[in-house]
C-alpha positions in Angstrom: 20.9 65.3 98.5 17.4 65.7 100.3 14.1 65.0 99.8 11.4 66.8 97.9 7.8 67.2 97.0 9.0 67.8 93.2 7.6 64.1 91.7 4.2 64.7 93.6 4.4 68.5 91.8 5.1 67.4 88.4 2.7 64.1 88.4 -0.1 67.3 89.2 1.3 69.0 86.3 1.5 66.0 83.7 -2.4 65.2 85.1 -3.3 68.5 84.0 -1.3 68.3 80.9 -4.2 67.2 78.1 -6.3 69.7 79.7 -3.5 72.1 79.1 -3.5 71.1 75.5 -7.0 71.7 75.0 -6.9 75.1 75.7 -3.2 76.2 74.9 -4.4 76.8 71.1 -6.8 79.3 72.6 -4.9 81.5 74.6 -1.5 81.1 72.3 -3.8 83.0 69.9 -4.7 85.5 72.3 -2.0 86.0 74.2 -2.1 87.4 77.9 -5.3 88.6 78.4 -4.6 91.7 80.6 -7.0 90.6 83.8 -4.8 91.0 86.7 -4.3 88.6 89.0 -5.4 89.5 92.8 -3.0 88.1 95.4 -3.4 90.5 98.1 -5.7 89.4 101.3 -7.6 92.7 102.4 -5.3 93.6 105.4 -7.2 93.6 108.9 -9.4 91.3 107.6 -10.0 87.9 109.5 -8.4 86.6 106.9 -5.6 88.0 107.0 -4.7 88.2 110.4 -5.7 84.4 110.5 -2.9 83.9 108.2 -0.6 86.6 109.5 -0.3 84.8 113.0 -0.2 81.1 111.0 2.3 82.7 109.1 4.2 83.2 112.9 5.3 79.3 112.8 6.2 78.2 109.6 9.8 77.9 108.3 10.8 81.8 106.5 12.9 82.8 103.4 14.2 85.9 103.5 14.2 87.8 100.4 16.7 89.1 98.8 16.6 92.5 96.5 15.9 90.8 93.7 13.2 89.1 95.7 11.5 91.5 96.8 11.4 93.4 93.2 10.1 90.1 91.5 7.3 89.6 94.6 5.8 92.9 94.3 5.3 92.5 91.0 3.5 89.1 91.3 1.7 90.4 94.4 0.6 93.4 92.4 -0.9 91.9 88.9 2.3 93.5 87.4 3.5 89.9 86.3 0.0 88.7 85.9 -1.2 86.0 84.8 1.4 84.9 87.3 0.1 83.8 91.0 3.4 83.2 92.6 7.4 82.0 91.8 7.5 79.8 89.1 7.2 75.7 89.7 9.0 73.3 88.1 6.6 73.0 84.6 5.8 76.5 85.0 10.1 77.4 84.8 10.6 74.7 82.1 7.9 76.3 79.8 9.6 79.5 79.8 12.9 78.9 79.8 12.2 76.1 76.6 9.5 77.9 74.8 8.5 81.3 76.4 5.6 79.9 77.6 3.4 79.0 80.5 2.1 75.2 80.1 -1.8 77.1 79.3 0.4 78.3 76.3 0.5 81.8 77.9 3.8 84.1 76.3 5.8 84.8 79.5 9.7 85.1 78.1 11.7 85.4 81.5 12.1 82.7 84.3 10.7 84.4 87.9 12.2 82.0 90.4 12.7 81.8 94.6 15.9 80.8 95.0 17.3 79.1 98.2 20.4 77.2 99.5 20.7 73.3 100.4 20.4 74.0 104.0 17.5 76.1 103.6 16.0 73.8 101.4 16.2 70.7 104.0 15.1 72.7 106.7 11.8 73.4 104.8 11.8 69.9 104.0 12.2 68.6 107.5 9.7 70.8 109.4 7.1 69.0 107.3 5.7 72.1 106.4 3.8 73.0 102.7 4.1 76.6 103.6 6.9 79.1 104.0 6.6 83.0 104.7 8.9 85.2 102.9 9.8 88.0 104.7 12.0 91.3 104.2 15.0 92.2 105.7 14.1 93.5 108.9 11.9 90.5 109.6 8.1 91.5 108.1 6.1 88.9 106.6 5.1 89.5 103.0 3.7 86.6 101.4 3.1 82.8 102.2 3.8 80.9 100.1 2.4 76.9 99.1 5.4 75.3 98.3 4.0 72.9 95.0 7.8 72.1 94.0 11.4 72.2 94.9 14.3 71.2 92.8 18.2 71.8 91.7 18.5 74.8 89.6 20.1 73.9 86.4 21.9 77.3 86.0 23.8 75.7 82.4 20.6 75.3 80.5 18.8 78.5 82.0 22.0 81.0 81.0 22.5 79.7 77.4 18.5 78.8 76.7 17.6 82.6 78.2 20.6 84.7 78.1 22.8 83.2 75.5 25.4 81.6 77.5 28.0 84.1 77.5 29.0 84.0 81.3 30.1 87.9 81.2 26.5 88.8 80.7 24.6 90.0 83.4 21.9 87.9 84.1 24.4 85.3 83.7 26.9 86.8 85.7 23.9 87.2 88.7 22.9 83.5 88.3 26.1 82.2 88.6 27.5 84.6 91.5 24.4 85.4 93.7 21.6 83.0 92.9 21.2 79.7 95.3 21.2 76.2 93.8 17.9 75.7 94.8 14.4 76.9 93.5 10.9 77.0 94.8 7.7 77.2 93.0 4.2 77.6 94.2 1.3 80.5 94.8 1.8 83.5 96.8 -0.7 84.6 99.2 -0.1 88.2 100.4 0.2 90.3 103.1 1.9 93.2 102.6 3.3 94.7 99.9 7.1 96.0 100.0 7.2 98.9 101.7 9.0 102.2 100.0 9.3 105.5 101.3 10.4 107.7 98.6 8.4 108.5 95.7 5.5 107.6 96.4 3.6 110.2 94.2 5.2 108.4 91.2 4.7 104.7 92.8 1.6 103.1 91.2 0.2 99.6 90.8 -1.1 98.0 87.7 -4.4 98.7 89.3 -3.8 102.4 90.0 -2.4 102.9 87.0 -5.2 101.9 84.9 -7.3 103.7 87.3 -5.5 106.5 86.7 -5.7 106.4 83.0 -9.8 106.1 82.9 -9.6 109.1 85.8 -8.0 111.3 82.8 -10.0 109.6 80.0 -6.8 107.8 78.2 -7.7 105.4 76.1 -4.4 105.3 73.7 -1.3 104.8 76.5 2.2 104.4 75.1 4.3 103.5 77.5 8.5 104.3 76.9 10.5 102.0 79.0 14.2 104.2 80.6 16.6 102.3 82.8 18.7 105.6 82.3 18.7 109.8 82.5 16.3 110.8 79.5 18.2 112.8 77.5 16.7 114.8 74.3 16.7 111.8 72.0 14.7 110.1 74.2 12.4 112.8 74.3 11.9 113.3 70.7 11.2 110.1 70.0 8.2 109.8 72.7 7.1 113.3 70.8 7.1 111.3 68.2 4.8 108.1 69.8 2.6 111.2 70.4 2.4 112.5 66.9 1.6 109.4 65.7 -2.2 109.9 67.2 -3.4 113.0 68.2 -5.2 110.8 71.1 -2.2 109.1 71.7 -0.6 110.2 75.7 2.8 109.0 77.0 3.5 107.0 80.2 7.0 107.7 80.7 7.4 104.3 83.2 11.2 104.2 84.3 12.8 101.3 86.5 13.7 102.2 90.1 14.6 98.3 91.0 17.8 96.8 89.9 19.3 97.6 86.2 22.8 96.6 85.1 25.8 97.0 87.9 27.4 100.6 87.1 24.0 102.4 86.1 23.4 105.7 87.8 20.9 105.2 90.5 17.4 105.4 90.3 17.7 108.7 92.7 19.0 110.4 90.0 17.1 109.4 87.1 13.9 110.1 88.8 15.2 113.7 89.7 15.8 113.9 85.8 12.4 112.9 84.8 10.8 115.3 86.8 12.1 118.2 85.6 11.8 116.5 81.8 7.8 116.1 82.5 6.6 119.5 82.3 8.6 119.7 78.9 5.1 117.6 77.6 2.2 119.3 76.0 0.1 119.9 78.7 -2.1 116.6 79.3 -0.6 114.3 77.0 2.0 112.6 79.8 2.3 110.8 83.1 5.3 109.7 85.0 4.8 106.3 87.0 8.1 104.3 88.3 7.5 100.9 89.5 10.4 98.2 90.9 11.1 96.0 87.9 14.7 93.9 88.5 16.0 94.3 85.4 17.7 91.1 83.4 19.2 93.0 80.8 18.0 90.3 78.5 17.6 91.7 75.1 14.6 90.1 73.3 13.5 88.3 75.8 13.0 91.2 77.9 11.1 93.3 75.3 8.3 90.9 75.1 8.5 90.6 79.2 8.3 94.8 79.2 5.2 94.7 76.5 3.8 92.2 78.4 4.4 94.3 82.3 3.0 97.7 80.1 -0.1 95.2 79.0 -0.7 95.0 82.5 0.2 98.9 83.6 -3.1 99.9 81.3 -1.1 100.8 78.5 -2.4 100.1 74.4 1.3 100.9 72.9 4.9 100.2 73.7 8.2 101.8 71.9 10.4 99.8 71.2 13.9 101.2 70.1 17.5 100.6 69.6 18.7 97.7 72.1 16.3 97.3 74.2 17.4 96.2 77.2 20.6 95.6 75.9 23.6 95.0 78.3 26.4 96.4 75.9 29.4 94.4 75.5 31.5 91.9 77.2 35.2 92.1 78.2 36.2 91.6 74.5 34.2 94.1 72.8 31.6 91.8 71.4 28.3 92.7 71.7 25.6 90.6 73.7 23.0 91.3 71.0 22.8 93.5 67.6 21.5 96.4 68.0 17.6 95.7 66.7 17.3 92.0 67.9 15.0 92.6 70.7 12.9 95.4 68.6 12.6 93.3 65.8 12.1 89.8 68.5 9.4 91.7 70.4 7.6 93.0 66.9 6.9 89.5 66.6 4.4 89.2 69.0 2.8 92.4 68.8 -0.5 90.7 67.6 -0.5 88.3 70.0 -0.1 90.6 72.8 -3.2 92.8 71.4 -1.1 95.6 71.6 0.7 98.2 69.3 4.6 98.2 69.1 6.1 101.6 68.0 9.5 100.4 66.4 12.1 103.0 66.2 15.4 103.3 64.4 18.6 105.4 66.2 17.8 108.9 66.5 20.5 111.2 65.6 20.5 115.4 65.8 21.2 117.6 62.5 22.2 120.8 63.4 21.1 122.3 60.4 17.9 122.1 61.4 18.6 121.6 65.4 15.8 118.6 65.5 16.2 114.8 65.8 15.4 111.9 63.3 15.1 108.5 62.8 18.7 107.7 61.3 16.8 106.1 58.0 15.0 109.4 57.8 17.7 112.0 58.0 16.9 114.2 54.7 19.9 114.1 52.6 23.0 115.9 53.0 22.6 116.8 57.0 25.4 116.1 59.0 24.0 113.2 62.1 25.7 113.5 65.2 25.4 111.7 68.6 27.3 110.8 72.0 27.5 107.3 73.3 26.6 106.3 76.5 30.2 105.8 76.8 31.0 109.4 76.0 28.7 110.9 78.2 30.0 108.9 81.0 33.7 110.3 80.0 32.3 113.5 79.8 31.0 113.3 83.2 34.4 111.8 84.8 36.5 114.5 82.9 34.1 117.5 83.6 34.0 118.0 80.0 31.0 119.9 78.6 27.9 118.3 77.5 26.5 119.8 74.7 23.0 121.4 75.0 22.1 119.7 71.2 22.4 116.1 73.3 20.5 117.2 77.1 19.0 119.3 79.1 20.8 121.5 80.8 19.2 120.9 83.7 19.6 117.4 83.3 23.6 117.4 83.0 23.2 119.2 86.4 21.8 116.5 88.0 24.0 114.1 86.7 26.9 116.4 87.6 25.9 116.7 91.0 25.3 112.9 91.2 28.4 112.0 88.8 31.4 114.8 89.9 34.2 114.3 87.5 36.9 111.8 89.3 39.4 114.7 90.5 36.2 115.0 93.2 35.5 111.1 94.0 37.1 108.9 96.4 39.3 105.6 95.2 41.1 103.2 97.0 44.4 101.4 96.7 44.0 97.9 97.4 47.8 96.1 98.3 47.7 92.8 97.8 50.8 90.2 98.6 52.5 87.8 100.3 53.3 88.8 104.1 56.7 90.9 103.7 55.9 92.0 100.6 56.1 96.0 101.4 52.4 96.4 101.3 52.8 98.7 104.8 56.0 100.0 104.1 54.4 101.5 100.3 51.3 102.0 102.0 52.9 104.8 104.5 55.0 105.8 101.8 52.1 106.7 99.6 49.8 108.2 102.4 52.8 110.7 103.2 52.8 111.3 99.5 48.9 111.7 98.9 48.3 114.2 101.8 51.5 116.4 100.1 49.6 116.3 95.8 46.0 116.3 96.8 43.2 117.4 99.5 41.2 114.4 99.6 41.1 112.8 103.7 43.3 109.8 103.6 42.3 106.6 105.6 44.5 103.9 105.9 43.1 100.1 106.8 46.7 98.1 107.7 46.1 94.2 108.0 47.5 93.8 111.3 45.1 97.2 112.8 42.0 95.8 111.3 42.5 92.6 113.0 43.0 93.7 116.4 39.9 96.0 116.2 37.5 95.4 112.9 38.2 91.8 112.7 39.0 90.7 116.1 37.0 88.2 116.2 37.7 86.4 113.5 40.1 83.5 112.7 42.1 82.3 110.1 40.3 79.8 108.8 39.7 80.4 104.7 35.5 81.4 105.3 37.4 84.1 108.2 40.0 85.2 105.6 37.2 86.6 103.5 35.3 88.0 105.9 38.0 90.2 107.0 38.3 91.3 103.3 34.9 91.9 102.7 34.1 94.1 106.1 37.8 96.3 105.0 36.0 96.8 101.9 33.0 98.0 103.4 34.3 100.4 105.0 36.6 101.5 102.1 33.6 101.9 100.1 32.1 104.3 102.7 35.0 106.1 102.9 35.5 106.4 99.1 31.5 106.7 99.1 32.0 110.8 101.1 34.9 111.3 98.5 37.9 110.2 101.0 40.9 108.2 99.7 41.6 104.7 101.3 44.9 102.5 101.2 44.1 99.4 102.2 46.8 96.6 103.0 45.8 93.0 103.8 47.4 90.0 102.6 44.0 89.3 100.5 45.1 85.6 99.7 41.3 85.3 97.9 40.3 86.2 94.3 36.8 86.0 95.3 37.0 87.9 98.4 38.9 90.4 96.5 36.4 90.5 93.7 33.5 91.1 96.2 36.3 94.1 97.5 36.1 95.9 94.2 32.0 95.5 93.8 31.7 97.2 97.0 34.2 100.2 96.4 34.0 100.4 92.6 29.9 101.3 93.2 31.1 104.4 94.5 34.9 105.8 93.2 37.7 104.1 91.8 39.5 100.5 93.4 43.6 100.2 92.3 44.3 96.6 93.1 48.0 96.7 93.4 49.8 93.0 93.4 53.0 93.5 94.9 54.6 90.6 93.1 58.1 90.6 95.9 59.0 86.7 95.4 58.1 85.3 99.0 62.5 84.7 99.1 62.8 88.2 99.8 59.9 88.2 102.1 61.6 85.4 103.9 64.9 87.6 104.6 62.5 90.5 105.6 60.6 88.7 108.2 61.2 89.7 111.7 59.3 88.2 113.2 59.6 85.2 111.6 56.7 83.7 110.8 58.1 82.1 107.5 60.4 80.0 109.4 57.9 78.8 112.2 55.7 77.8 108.7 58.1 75.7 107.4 58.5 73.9 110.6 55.3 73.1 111.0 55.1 75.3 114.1 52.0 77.8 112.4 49.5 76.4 110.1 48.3 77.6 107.4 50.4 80.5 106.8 49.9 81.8 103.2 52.5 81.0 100.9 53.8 78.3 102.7 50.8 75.7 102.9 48.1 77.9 102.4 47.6 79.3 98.4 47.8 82.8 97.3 46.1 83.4 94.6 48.1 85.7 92.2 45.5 88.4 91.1 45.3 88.0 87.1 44.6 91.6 86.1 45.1 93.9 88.9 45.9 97.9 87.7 49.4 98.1 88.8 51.9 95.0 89.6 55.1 95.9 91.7 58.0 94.2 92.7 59.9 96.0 96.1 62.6 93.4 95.7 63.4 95.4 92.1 62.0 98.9 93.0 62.7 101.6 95.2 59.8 103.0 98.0 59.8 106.1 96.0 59.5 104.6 92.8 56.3 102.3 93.6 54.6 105.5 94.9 55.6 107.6 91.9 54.2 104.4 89.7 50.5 104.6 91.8 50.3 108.1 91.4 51.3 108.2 88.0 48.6 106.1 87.3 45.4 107.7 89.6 47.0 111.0 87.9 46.4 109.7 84.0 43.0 108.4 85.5 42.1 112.2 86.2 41.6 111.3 90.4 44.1 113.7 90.8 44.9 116.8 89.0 48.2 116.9 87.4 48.6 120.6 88.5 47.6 119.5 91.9 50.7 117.7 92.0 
């Protein structure tokens, strides 16, 4: 496929591989030994403007989000004792055996993924060096490019992840993540920039210079990807209790967690106003940019191991840790202790001390959490799923006080308005002649008469004259006309507006990347209108059908282009069977039971 430096990379690695030996016994026993690695040149130094302006003519990555999460944590010791993206031995010690090939514990694959045309470009400027930049173009890190090979995604989901292709990581590798990786040390140059928070933004370094600042010498560090709620909270009191020199670092994720997980945004305006709840002294809020895997026991050690490098002595470890949930079929992606009890493992060889907790559940008869194995018996337990909460928040349904804060369900409330106040879109999706205009006017008129939300509508043949109008209809132009209408559905749906949206949508995958955009911020009704293309043929006037069968117009969908019947849209009608007025009543019925509008609106 192209050519690659990998052989000369891994005949390096195999020469170094008794050596390896000698001293994997050593550190295995040890374990990571908390000494941060330092990547960064000092900026304005010689150095660094020597390689900044070299950097100015080599071949560039851009990074991605993931990217740029994973390279600030390299750059800035909290991956440490890694010195760049993973090369080839490096990736297949981990994925295999959780291991570097010094016999360092490091659980989760950190990889720069490219594509094939990337990949021979670097190849064929000659170059050993790449820069990675950011989005808008600045250079963060060069990189010396020791090894470049075909990512075997197979082996990586089921050896890492556990092979089920619903889960996340999964999901991200086999969706979003190039076919090709790249592996060598980082030299940097800047560090990802961020503008918010920057009180709360610390490095491994600041942190632990933080912590000798204050005189902390016992840190327990409590991992959140979500809203901290009062369970949460009791069980860091409890981390505390457990030494009266013990202090909390309350160290929450603002990269990338699971799709569908309320923004960082809001989290971090939770934890604030959770922090002064602390005995005075005693806690410290840090966030820091972690791209989340969702990987169950993997990702506990991984977390112990980033804390390890934050400063911290202890970690708490608790019910499904970086647990994912469930796939499409209800079955979990792990049990509910397997990372806690995974992770406890390697508590000695991390040299740290794992705090290992059990479900906490409230008793109102004594208005206090415990440990589900320690509930005293004869008190009634009670506790709210995630789940629940989240319907609670979609319905407007009260949240009691025994579960949060009240000033934390505000925030959520403000962030999470119950659906009556979001925007959704209607997505119609058929052959052409199908009715997707003639139901899309029809239910416009009928929107603007039951509810107040502003109602755009995106008709095929508009958005091609204006949004699209520069695009063919060639099957890469197709999508691209599906994936800019639903951008601009989800902005509209994003300020709480209502969208109906009617393009042929021939694509499963465009249409797919349609309802990640939109579903991020409201609800997406894909609506299949299932009209068998006879009766689309007698309704064409202009006829297009009839040019398509005489090989007059090329591929015309339906005729020799596919259409790809969506599999499980939320509502499937026929306009050959039903009336106008009975496909709208069908769509509102529906966005009605769904609460996005109020039945006594209507």
């Amino acid at each position: 496929m192209f050519r690659t430096s990998v052989n000369k990379a891994l005949r390096r690695c195999r020469l170094g591989h008794n050596i390896n030996n000698q001293i994997r016994t050593v550190l295995a026993a040890h374990g990571p030994t908390g000494q941060l690695t330092d990547l960064m040149l000092p900026k304005g130094s010689a150095e660094w403007t020597e390689t900044r302006n070299k950097a100015q003519l080599l071949p560039e990555v851009v990074l991605t989000h993931r990217h740029m999460c994973d390279i600030e944590l390299i750059l800035n010791g909290g991956f440490s004792p890694l010195s760049g993206f993973l090369t080839k031995a490096e990736y297949d010690g981990v994925v295999n055996d959780m291991r570097l090939p010094c016999g360092t514990l490091f659980p989760v694959p950190i990889c720069l993924d490219v594509d094939e045309a990337k990949a021979k470009e670097i190849e064929d400027s000659g170059s050993k060096e790449v820069v990675l930049k950011d989005q808008e173009g600045n250079p963060i890190a060069v990189m010396n490019v020791q090894d470049m090979w075909a990512a075997d995604k197979q082996s990586e989901a089921d050896k890492c992840w556990g092979g089920d292709p619903e889960h996340p990581a999964i999901s991200f590798l086999n969706n979003y993540t190039k076919n090709v990786y790249l592996g060598g040390k980082l030299t940097g140059l800047d560090l990802p920039p961020h503008y918010e928070y920057k009180e709360f933004r610390k490095s491994p370094r600041e942190c632990r210079e933080m912590f000798t600042s204050k005189g902390w010498d016992k840190v327990c560090a409590f991992q959140t990807r979500n809203p901290m709620h009062r369970a949460h909270f009791e069980l860091t009191l409890q981390a505390l209790a457990s030494d009266p020199e013990m202090k909390i670092l309350v160290h929450p994720v603002v990269g990338m967690t699971k799709p569908g997980d309320i923004d960082h945004h809001t989290r971090v305006k939770c934890y604030k106003h959770i922090m002064p709840m602390y005995p005075e002294g005693r806690a410290d809020l840090v966030v820091y940019p972690l791209a989340m895997r969702m990987g169950g026991p993997r990702e506990a050690v991984w977390h112990a191991i980033i804390r390890k490098n934050y400063g911290a002595t202890d970690f708490i470890l608790g019910r499904d840790h970086a647990g994912p949930g469930s796939n499409s079929a209800g079955v979990d992606f792990y049990g509910p202790y397997d990372a806690r009890d995974f992770a406890m493992k390697y508590e000695k060889e991390l040299g740290m001390n794992f705090h290992p907790f059990e479900m906490m559940v409230y008793t109102p008869e004594h208005d206090k959490y415990y440990p589900v194995n320690e509930v005293p018996e004869g008190l009634k337990q009670m506790k709210l799923s995630g789940t629940e909460v989240r319907r609670r928040l979609n319905t407007g349904e009260d949240i009691p006080a025994w579960f949060s804060f009240p000033d934390v369900v505000q925030i959520l409330r403000k962030a999470n308005p119950p659906r009556h106040k979001r925007g959704f879109c209607v997505l119609f999706t058929g052959l052409s002649g199908s009715g997707k205009t003639t139901v899309g006017n029809a239910l416009q008129e009928k929107l603007m008469e039951i509810q107040d939300r502003p109602i755009t509508m995106l008709d095929g043949d508009l958005v091609r004259q204006l949004l699209s109008s520069g695009l063919g209809f060639s099957n890469e132009d197709r999508k691209l006309n599906i994936r800019r209408i639903g951008y601009v559905a989800s902005l509209v749906v994003k300020s709480g507006g209502a969208v109906i949206a009617a393009p042929i949508a021939p694509h499963a995958d465009a249409r797919a990347d349609f309802r990640r955009m939109v579903e991020e911020f409201g609800g997406l009704y894909e609506t299949h209108l299932s009209t068998p293309i006879e009766t689309c043929e007698v309704r064409d006037r202009k006829g297009l059908y009839k040019k398509a069968r005489s090989g007059q117009l090329k591929g015309f969908t339906g005729i020799d282009d596919p259409y790809e019947i969506p599999e499980t849209p939320e509502l499937r009608l026929d306009t050959a069977r039903n009336e106008i007025a009975d496909s709208v009543e069908q769509i509102c019925a529906r966005l009605i039971d769904d609460g996005y509008i109020l039945a006594e609106e209507k």
